[in-house]
N, CA, C and O atoms as a GROMACS GRO file, in nm:
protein
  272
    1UNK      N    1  -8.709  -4.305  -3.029
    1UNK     CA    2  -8.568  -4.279  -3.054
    1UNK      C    3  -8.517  -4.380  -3.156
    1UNK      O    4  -8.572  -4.490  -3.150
    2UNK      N    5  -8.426  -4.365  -3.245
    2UNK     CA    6  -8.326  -4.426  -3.334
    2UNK      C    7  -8.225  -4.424  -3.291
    2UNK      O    8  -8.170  -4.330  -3.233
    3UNK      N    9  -8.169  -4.570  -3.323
    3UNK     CA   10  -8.017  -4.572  -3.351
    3UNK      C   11  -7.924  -4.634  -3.413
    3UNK      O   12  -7.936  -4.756  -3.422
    4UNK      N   13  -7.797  -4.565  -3.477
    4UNK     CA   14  -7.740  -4.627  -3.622
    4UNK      C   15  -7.587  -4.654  -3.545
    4UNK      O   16  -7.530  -4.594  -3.454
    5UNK      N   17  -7.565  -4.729  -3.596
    5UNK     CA   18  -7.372  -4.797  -3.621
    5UNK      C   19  -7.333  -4.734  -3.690
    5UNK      O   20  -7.416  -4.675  -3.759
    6UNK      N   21  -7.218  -4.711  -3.711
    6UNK     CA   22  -7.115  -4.661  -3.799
    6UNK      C   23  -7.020  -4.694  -3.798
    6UNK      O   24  -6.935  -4.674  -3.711
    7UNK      N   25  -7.008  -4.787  -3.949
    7UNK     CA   26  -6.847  -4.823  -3.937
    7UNK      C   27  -6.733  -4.706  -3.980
    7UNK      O   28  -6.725  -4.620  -4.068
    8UNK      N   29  -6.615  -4.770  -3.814
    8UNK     CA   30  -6.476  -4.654  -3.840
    8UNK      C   31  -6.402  -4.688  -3.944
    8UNK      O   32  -6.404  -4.801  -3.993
    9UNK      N   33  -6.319  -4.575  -3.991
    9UNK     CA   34  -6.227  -4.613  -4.070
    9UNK      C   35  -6.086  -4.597  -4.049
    9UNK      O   36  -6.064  -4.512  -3.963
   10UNK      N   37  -5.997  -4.642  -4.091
   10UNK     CA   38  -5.830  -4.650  -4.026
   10UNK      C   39  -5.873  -4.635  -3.877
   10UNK      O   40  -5.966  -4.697  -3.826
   11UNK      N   41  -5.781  -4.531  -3.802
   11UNK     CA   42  -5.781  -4.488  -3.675
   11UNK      C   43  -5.878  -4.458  -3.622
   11UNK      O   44  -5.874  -4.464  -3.500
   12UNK      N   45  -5.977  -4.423  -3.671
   12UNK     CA   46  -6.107  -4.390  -3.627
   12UNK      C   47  -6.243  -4.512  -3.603
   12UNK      O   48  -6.301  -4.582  -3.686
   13UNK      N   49  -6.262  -4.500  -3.448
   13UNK     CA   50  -6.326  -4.613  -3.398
   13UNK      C   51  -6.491  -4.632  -3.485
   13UNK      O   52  -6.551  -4.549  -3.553
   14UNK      N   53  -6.533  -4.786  -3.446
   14UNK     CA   54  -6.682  -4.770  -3.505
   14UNK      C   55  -6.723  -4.687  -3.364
   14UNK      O   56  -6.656  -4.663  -3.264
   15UNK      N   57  -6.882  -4.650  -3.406
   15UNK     CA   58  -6.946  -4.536  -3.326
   15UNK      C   59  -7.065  -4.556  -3.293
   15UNK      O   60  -7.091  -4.674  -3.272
   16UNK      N   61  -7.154  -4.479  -3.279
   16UNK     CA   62  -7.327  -4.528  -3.228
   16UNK      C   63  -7.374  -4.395  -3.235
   16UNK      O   64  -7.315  -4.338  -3.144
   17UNK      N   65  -7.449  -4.312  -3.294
   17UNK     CA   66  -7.556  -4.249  -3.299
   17UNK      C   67  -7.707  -4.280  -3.238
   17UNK      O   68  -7.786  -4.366  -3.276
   18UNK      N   69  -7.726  -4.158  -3.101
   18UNK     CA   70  -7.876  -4.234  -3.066
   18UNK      C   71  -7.946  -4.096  -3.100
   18UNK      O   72  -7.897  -3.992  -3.056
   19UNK      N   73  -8.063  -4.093  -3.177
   19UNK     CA   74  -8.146  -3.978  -3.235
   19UNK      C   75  -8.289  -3.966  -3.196
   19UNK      O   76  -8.350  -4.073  -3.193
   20UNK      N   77  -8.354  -3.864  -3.166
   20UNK     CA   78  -8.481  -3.886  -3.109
   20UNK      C   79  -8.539  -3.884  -3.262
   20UNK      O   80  -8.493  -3.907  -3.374
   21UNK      N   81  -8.697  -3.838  -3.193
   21UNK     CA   82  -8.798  -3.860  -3.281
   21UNK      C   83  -8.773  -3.750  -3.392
   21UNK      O   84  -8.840  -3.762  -3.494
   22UNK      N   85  -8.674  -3.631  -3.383
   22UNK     CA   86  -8.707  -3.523  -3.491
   22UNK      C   87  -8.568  -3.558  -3.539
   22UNK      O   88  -8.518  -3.470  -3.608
   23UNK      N   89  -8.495  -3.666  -3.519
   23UNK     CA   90  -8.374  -3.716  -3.557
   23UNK      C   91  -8.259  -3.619  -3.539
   23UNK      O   92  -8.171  -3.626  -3.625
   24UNK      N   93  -8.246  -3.536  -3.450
   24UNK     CA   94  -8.152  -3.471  -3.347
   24UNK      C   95  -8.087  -3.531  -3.299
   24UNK      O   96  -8.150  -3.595  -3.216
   25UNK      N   97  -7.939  -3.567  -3.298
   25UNK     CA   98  -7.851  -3.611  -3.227
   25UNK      C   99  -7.849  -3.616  -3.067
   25UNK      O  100  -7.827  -3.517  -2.998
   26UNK      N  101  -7.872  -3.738  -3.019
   26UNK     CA  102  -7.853  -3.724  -2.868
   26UNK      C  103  -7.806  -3.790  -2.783
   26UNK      O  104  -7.837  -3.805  -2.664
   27UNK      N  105  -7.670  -3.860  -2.887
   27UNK     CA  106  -7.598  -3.930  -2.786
   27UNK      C  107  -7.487  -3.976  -2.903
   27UNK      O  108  -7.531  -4.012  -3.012
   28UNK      N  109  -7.381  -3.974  -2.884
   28UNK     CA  110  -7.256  -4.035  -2.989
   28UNK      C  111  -7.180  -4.098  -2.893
   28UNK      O  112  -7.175  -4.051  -2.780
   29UNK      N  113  -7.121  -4.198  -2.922
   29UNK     CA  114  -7.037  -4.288  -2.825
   29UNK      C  115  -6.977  -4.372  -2.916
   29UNK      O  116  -7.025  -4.370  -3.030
   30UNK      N  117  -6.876  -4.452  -2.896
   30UNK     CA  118  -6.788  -4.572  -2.933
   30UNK      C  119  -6.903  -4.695  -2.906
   30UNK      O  120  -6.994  -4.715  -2.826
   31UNK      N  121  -6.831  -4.775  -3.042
   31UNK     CA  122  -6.942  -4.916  -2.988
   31UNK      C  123  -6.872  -5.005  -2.890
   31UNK      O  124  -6.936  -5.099  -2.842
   32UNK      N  125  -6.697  -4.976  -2.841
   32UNK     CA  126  -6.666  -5.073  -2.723
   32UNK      C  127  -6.691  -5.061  -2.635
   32UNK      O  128  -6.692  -5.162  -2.564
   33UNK      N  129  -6.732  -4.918  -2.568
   33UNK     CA  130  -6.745  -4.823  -2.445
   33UNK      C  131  -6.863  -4.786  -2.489
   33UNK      O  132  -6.846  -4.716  -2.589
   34UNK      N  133  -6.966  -4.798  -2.464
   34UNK     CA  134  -7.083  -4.678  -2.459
   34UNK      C  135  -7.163  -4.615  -2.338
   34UNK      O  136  -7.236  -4.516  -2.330
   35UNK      N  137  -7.121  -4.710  -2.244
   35UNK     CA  138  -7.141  -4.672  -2.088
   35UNK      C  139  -7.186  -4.534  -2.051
   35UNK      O  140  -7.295  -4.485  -2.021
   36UNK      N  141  -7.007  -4.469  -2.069
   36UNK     CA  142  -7.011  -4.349  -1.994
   36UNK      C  143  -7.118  -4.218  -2.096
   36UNK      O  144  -7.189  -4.142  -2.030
   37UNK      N  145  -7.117  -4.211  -2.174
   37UNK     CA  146  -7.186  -4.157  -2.264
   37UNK      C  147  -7.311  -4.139  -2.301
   37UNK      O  148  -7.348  -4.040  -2.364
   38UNK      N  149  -7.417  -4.276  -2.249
   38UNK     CA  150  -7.495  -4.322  -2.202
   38UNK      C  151  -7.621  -4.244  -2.150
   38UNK      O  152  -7.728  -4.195  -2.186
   39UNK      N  153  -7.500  -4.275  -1.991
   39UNK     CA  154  -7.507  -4.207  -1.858
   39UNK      C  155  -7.506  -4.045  -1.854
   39UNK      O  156  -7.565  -3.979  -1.768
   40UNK      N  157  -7.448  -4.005  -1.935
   40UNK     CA  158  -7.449  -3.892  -1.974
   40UNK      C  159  -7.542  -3.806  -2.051
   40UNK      O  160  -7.542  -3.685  -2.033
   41UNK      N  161  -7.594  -3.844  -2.108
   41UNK     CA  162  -7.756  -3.805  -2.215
   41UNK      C  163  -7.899  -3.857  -2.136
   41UNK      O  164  -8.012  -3.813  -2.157
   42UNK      N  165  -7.867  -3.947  -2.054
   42UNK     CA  166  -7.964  -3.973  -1.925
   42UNK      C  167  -8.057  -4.095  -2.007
   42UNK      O  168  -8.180  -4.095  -2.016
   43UNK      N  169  -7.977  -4.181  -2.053
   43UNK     CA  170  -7.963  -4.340  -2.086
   43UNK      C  171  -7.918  -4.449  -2.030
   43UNK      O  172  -7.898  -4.559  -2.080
   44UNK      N  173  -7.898  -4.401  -1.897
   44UNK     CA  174  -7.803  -4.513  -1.801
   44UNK      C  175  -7.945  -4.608  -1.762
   44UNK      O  176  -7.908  -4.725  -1.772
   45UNK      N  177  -8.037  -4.606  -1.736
   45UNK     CA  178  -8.104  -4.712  -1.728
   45UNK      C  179  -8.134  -4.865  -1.785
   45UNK      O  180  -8.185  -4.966  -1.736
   46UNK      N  181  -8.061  -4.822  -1.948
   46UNK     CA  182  -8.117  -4.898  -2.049
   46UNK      C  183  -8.015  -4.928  -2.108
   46UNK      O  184  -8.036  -4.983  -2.216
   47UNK      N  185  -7.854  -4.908  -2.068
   47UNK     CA  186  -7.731  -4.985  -2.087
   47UNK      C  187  -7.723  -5.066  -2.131
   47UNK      O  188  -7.681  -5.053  -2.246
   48UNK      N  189  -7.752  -5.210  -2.085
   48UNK     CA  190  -7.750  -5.356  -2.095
   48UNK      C  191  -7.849  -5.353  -2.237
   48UNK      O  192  -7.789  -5.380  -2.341
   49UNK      N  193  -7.955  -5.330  -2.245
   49UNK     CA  194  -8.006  -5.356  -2.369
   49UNK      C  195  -7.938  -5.294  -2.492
   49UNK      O  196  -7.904  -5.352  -2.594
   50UNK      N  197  -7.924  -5.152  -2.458
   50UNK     CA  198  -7.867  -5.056  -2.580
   50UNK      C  199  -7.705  -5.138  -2.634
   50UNK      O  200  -7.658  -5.132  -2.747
   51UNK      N  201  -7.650  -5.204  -2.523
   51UNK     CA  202  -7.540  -5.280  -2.529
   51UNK      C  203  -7.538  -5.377  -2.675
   51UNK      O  204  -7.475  -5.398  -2.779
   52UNK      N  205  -7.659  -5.417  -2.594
   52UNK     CA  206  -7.670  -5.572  -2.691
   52UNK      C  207  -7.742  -5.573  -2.856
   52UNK      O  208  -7.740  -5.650  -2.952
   53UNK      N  209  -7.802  -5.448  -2.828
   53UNK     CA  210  -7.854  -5.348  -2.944
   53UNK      C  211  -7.750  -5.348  -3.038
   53UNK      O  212  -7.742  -5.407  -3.146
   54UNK      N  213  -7.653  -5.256  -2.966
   54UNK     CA  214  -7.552  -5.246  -3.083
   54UNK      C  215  -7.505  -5.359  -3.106
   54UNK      O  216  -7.498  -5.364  -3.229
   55UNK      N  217  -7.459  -5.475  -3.055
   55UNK     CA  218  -7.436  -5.592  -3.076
   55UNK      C  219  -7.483  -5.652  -3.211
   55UNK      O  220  -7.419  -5.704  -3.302
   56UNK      N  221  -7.615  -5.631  -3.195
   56UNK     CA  222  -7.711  -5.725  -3.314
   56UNK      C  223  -7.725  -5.682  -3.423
   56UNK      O  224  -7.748  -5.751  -3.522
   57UNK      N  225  -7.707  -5.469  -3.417
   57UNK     CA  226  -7.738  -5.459  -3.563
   57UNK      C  227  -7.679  -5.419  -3.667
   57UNK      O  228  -7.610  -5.324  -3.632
   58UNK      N  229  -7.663  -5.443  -3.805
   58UNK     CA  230  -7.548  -5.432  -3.900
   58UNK      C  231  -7.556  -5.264  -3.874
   58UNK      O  232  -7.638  -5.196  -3.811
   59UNK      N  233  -7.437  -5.228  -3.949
   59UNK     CA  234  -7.382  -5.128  -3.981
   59UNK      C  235  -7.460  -5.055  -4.074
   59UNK      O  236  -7.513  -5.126  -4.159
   60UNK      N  237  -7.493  -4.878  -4.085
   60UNK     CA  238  -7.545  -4.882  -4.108
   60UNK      C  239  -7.694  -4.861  -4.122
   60UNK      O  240  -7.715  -4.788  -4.220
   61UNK      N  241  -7.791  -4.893  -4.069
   61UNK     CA  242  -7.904  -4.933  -4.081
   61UNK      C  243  -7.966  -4.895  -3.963
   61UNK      O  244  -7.949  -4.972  -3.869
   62UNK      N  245  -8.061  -4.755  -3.936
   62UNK     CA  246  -8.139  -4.679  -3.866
   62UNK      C  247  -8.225  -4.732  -3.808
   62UNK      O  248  -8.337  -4.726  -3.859
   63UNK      N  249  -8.205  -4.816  -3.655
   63UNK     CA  250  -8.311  -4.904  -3.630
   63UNK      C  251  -8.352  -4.802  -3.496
   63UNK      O  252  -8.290  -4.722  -3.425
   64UNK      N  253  -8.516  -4.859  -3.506
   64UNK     CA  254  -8.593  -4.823  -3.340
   64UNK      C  255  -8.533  -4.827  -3.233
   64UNK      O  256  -8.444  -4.912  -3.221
   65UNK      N  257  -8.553  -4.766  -3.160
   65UNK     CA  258  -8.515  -4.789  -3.031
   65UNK      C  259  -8.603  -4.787  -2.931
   65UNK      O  260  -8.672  -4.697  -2.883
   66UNK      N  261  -8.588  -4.918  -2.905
   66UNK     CA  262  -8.742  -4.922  -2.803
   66UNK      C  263  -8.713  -4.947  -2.628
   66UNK      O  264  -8.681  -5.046  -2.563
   67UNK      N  265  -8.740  -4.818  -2.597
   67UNK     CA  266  -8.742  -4.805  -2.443
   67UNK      C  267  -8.824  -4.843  -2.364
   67UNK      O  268  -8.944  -4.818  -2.356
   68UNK      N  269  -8.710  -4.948  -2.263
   68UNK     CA  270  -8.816  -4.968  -2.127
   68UNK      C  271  -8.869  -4.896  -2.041
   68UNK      O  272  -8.943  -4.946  -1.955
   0.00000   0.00000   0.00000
């Protein structure tokens, strides 16, 4: 799986794209909240990391996503 940042613009929040391997959309969420959204695409296990994920990586920039 992949996943990219996106910076918002005016009113519109930054975001998170999580994409599998054929780069299909499979998860969009806010980067303040990504919890519920998560939990919802059946990513709730891996919260805390995906958290800190988005944390670390610039904007932008299509990184791995490496599942526990």
């Amino acid at each position: 799986m992949y996943i990219i940042k996106i910076k918002g613009v005016a009113k519109i929040p930054d975001y998170v794209q999580v994409r599998d391997e054929n780069f299909s959309l499979v998860c969009y969420t806010r980067t303040d909240r990504p919890e519920k959204a998560l939990e919802k695409c059946g990513l709730g296990e891996n919260i805390e990391y995906i958290k800190n994920l988005i944390d670390q990586i610039p904007f932008g920039q299509m990184t791995k996503l490496e599942l526990k």
